[in-house]
N, C-alpha and C positions, 0 to 999 in steps of 0.2 A: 890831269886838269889843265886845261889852256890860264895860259900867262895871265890874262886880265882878269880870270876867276881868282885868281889867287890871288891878285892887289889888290883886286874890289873885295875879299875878303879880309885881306889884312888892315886894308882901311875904313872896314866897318870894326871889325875887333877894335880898334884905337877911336872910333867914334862913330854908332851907327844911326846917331842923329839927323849924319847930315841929309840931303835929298839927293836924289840920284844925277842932279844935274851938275850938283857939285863934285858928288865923287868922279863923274866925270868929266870935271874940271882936274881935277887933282892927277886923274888916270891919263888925263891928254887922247877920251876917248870920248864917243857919241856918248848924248845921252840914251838912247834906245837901245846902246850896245850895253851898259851899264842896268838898264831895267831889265836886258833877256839873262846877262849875267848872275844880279840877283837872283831872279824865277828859278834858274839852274843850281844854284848855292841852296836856296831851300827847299827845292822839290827833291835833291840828291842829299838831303839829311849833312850838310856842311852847317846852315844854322838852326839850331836847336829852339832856340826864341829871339826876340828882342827886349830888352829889358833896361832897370835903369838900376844902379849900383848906389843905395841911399846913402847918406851917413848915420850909420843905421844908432846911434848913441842919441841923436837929433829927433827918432821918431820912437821911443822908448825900450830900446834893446842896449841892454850893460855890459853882457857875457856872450865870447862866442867861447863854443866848447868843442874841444875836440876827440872824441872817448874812441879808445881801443877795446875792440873784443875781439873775441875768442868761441871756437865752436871746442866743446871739450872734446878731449882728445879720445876719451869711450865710448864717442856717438858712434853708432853704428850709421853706414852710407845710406839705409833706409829710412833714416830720420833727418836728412840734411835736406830733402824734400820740406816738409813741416817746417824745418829752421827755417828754410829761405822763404815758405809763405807765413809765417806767423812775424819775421821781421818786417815783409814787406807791407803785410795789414799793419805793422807798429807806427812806420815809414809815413803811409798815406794818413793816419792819425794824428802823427805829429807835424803841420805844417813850416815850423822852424826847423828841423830839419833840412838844410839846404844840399847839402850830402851825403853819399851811405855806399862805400867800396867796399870791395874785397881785396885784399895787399899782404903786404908781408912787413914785418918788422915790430919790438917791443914786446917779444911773445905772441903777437897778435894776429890774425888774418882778418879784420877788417877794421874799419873808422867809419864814424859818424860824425860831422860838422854839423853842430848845430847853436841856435842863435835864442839868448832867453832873455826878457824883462829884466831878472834879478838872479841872487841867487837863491832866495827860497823857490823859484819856479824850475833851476837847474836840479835839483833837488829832486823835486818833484817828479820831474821827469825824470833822473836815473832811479827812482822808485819803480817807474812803471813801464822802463826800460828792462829791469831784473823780474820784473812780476812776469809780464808779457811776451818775454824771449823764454824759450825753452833752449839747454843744452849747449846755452852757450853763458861765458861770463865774461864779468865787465873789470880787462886788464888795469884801467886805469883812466883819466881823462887830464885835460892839460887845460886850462881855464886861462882866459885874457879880459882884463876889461878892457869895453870900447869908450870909456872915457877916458883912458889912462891920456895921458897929454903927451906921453915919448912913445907915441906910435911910429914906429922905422919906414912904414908903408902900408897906408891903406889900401883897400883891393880895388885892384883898377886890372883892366887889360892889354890899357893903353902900349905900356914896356913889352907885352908879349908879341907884339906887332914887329919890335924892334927884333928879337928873341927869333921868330920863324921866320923872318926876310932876312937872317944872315946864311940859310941852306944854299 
């Protein structure tokens, strides 16, 4: 990846607000060299979207949740087909849902991030989490309010910028 793909990457990561004349103010480069750069960033799958990081407590979200599962360990490999499409229809079902990996740790190979109103709706959902998953179970989950008032760091991306320009 050429040098100014990767600053005008890093400094849309910390703020992808600004307009390209700016970031090319910032980059000490054209503006036109900054809009072909762009074009190249998302036509090469470098940016996924643009979006905007709420305070998500502000627009009626209390709990993010983070749940560990598990594919039990007497699945046979002809059913991890089915597991990975019956999780994925759960996935596109549940919009709060902001994440959904496969990993390791906690007993677990995979997590789900997900973001609820309350907690009767967290509920709810790992109801139809256990109904609607086959073959797999639910290790555990870790619960945070987003009102809590000693939050250490909200999510931002802006630090991650600092984080990949130290390579």
């Amino acid at each position: 990846m050429k040098d100014v793909y990767k600053r005008l990457l890093l400094e849309m990561i910390a703020n992808c607000k600004r307009s390209d004349r700016e970031f090319a103010r910032a980059l000490g480069v054209s503006q036109p060299t900054v809009t072909r750069a762009r074009g190249w960033l998302e036509k090469n799958g470098f940016v996924r979207e643009y979006t905007v990081i709420p305070e998500f407590s502000k627009i009626g979200l209390e709990i993010v949740a983070f749940t560990f599962i598990k594919i039990r360990p007497e699945t046979k490999m002809e059913k991890v087909e089915e597991i990975r499409s019956r999780g994925k229809a759960f996935f596109e079902k549940h919009p709060n849902i902001v994440m959904a990996l496969r990993g390791e740790g906690f007993s677990s190979d995979g997590i789900v991030v997900s973001l609820h109103r309350d907690y009767a709706e967290f509920v709810q959902f790992m109801r139809d989490l256990k109904m609607e998953t086959v073959n797999t179970d639910v290790m555990g989950s870790f619960l945070a309010s987003l009102k809590d008032v000693y939050q250490y760091r909200h999510l931002t991306f802006r630090t991650l910028k600092e984080y990949l320009a130290e390579e």
